[in-house]
matplotlib code that plots the C-alpha trace (Angstrom):
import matplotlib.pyplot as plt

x = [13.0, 10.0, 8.5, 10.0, 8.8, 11.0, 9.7, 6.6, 4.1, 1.2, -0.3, -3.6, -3.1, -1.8, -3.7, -1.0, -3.2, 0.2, 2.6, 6.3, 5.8, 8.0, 7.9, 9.2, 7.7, 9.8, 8.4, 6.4, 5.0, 0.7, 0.5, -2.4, -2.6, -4.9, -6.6, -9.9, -11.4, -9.6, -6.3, -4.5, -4.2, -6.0, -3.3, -0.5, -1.3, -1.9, 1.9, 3.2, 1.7, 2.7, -1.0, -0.4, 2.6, 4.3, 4.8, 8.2, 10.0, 9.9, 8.2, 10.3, 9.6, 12.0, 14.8, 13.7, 12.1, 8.4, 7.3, 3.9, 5.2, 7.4, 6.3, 8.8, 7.6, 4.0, 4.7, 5.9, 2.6, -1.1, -3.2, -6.6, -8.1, -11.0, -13.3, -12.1, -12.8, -14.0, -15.7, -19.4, -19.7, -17.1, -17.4, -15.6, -13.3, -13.1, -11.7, -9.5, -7.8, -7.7, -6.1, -3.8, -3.0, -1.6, 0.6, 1.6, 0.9, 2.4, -0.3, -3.2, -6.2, -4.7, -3.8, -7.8, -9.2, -6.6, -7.8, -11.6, -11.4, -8.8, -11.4, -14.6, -15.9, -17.3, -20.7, -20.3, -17.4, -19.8, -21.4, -21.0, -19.7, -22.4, -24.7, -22.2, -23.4, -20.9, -19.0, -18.4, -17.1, -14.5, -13.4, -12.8, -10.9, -9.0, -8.7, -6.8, -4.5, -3.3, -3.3, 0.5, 1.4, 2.6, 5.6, 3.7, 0.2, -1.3, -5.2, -7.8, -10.6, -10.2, -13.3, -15.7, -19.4, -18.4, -20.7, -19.1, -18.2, -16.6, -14.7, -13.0, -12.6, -10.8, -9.0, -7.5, -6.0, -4.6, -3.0, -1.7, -0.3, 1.4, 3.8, 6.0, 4.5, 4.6, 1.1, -0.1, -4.1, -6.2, -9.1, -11.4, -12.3, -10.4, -10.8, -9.2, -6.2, -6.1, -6.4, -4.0, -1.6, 2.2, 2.0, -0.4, 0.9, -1.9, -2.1, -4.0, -4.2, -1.1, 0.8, 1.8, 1.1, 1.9, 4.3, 4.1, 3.9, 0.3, 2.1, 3.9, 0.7, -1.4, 1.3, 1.5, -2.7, -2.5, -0.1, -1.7, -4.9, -5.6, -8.9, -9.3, -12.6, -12.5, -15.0, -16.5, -16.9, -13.3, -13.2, -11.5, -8.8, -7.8, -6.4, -5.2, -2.6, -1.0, 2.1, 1.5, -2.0, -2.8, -6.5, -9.3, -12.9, -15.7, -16.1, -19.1, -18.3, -14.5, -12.8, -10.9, -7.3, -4.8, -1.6, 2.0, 3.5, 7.2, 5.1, 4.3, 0.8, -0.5, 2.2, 0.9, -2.5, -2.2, -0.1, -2.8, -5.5, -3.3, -3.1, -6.6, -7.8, -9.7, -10.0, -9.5, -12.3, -10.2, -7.1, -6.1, -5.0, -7.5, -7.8, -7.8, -8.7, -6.7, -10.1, -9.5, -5.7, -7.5, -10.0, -7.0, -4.6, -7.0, -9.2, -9.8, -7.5]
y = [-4.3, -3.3, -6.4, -9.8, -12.8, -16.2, -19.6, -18.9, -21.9, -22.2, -24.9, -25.5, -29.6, -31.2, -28.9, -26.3, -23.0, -21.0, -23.2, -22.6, -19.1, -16.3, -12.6, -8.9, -5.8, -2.3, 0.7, 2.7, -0.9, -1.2, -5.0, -6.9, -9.8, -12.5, -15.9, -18.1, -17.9, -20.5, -20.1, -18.4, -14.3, -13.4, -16.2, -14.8, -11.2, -11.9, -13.5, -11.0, -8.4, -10.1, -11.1, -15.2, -17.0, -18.1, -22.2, -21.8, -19.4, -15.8, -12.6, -9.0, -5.7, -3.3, -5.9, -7.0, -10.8, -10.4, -12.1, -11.3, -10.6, -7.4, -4.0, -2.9, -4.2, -3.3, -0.2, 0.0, -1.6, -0.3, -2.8, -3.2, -7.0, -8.5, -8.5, -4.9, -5.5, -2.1, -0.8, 0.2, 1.6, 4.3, 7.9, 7.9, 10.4, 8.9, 5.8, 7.2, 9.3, 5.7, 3.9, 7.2, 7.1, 3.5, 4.5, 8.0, 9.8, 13.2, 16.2, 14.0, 16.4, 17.8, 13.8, 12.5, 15.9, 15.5, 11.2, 12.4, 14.3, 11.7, 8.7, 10.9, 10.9, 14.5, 13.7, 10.7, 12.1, 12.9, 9.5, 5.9, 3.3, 0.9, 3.6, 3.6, 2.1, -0.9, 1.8, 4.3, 1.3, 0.8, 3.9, 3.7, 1.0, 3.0, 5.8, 3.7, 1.8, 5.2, 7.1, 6.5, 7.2, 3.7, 2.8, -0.3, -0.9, -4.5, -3.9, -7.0, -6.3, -2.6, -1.4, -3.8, -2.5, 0.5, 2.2, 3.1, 6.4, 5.5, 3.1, 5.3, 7.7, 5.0, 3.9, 7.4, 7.3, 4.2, 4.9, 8.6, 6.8, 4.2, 6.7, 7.0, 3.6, 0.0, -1.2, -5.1, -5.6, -8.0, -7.8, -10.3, -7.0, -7.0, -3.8, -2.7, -4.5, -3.0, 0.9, 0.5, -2.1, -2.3, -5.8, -9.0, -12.0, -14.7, -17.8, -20.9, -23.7, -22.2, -21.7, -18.5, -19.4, -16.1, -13.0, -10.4, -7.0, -5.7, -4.9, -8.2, -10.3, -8.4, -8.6, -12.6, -12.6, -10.7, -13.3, -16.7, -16.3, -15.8, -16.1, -17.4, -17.2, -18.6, -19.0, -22.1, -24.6, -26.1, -28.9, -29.2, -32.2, -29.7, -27.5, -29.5, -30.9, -27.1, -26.8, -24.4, -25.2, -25.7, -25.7, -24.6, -23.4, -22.5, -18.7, -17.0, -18.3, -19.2, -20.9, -19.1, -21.0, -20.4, -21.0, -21.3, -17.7, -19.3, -21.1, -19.0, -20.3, -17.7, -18.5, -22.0, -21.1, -19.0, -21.6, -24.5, -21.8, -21.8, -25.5, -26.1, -23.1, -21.7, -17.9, -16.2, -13.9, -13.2, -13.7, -11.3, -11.8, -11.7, -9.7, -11.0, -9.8, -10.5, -12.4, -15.0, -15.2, -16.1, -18.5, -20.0, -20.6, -21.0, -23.6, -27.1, -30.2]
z = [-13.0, -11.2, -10.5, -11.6, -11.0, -11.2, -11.1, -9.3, -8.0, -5.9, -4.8, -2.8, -1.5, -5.0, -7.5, -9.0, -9.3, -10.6, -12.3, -12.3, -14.5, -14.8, -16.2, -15.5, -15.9, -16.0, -15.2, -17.7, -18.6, -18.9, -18.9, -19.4, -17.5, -19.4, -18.9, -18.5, -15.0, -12.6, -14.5, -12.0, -12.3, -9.1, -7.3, -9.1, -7.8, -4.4, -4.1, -6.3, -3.7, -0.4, 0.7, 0.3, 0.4, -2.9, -2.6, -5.0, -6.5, -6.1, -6.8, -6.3, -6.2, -7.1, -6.5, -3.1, -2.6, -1.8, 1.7, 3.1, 6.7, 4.8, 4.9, 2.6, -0.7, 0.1, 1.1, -2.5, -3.9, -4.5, -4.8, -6.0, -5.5, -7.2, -4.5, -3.2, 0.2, 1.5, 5.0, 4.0, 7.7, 6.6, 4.6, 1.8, 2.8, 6.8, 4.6, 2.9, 5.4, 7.3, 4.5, 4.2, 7.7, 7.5, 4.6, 6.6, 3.3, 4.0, 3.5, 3.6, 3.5, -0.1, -1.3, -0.7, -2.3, -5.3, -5.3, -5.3, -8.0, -10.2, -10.0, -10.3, -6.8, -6.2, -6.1, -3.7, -1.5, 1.4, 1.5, 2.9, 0.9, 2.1, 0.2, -3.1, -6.7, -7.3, -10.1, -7.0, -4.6, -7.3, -7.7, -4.0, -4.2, -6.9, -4.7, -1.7, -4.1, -5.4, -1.9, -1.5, -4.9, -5.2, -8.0, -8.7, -9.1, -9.3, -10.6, -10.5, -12.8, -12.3, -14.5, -13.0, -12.3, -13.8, -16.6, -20.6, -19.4, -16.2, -18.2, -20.7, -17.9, -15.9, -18.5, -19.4, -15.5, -15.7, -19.1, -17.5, -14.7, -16.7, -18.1, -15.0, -13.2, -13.5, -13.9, -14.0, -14.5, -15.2, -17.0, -19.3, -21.4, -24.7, -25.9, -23.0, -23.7, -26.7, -25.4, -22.8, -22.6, -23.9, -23.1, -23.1, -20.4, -21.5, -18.4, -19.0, -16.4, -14.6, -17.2, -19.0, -22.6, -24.8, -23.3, -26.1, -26.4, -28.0, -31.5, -32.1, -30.9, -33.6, -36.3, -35.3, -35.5, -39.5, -40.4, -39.5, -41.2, -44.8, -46.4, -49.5, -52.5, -56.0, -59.1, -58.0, -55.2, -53.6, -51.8, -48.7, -49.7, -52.4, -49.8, -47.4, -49.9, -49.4, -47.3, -44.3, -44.1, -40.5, -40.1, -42.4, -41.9, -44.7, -44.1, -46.5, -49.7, -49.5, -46.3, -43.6, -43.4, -39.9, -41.3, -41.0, -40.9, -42.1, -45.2, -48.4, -48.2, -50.6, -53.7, -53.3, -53.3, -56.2, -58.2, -57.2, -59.2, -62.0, -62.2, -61.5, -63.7, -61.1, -61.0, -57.8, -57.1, -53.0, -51.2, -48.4, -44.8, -42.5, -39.6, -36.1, -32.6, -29.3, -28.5, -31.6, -29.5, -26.4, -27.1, -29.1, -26.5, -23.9, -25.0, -23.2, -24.1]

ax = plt.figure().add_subplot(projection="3d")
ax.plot(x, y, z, "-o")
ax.set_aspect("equal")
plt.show()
């Protein structure tokens, strides 16, 4: 496994910012790495990487433990935090051949000019960062987390400030370089989830709460929620006698039920119609978004 991480905790005093979790991630793997603000992905990134300390368990890269006084595992690692901390003082190229330096990336010159042109910055190669629009910073901070052609690449909100174009152009790398990588990001956008990752890791509060890849979540999303219109007005108690039923909402004119996937809610519905002579005018699954997934498992208790 590329990275693997077993029983991993942080704690700041008593509070538990990462909670015990554990995952692995093989390369060719685009994983999305989801959850609420304050639930622990920017934590879990920084261990994972080698830039805080892990309070238990373990994070490895390529088989060897993580520690932050290694240069082994970062050396394997290109990493692009949340805040991308950058030098404003600094050309973009002067930067880069400093970061490059650090790495000793062999044939440097040709390694920024190919970086310029993989993250879009022509226009802006000649300039300062200080003097970059908050899209162009990021794809600086692109540009040094690739320089070393890393196996593993641990992105924090790696689209952020940059404009719809950026994005799909952005996205398009990432996806490229997730063929022969092993890529973890975190993002809050869901249609990027969607475009590019194999893989959804959802944390709540710590916790990892759903570890699925994109296709089972969605298959899971079709089959908990059916809605359901007849003839006339239903009340809810009518329903809620129905085995499977979980929850139940009006939706239009019929109600939106989340159900019971292992239940046959819908030959239940159909034979309470029968009974009650009521004439079904709709009753389909409905579609759901990884967002409806989200709020889900991430809402307040």
């Amino acid at each position: 496994m590329s990275i693997e991480v077993i029983n991993l905790s942080k704690f700041f005093g008593e509070q538990a910012a990462v909670n015990s979790i554990s995952f692995s991630i093989k390369k060719g793997e685009v994983v999305g790495f989801l959850g609420p603000n304050g639930a622990g992905k920017s934590t879990t990134m920084k261990m994972i990487t080698g830039f805080i300390p892990a309070s238990q368990g373990k994070a490895l890269i390529n088989g060897i433990q993580v520690h932050p006084d290694h240069i082994k595992t970062r050396s394997m690692v290109g990493y692009l935090p949340e805040s991308n901390p950058l030098y404003y003082d600094m050309y973009v190229k002067e930067y880069l051949r400093f970061v490059g330096s650090i790495y000793r990336v062999p044939k440097l010159k040709t390694r920024i000019q190919e970086l310029i042109e993989m993250v879009g910055l022509q226009v802006e190669q000649h300039k300062k960062i200080g003097a970059l629009s908050k899209g162009y910073k990021q794809r600086v901070g692109l540009a040094q987390a690739f320089i070393h052609d890393p196996e593993v690449l641990i992105l924090d909100e790696p689209t952020s400030g940059l404009d719809p174009n950026q994005i799909l152009e952005i996205r398009e790398l990432i996806k490229h370089l997730g063929q022969h990588k092993t890529i973890l990001l975190s993002t809050h956008i869901m249609q990027e989830v969607e475009a590019i990752c194999d893989r959804v890791i959802i944390i709540n509060q710590g916790k990892i709460v759903a570890d699925q890849s994109r296709d089972e979540l969605k298959q899971n999303l079709d089959k908990e929620s059916i809605y359901v219109e007849f003839d006339r007005t239903i009340n809810a108690a009518e329903l809620k006698k129905i085995d499977g039923i979980k929850s139940l909402a009006p939706e239009g004119k019929g109600w939106l039920l989340q159900v019971d996937p292992n239940k046959d809610v819908k030959r239940q519905l159909a034979q309470l119609a029968k009974e009650k002579d009521w004439l079904t005018i709709a009753m389909k699954n409905e579609e759901r978004g990884l967002e409806d997934l989200f709020k889900e498992l991430t809402k307040k208790k």
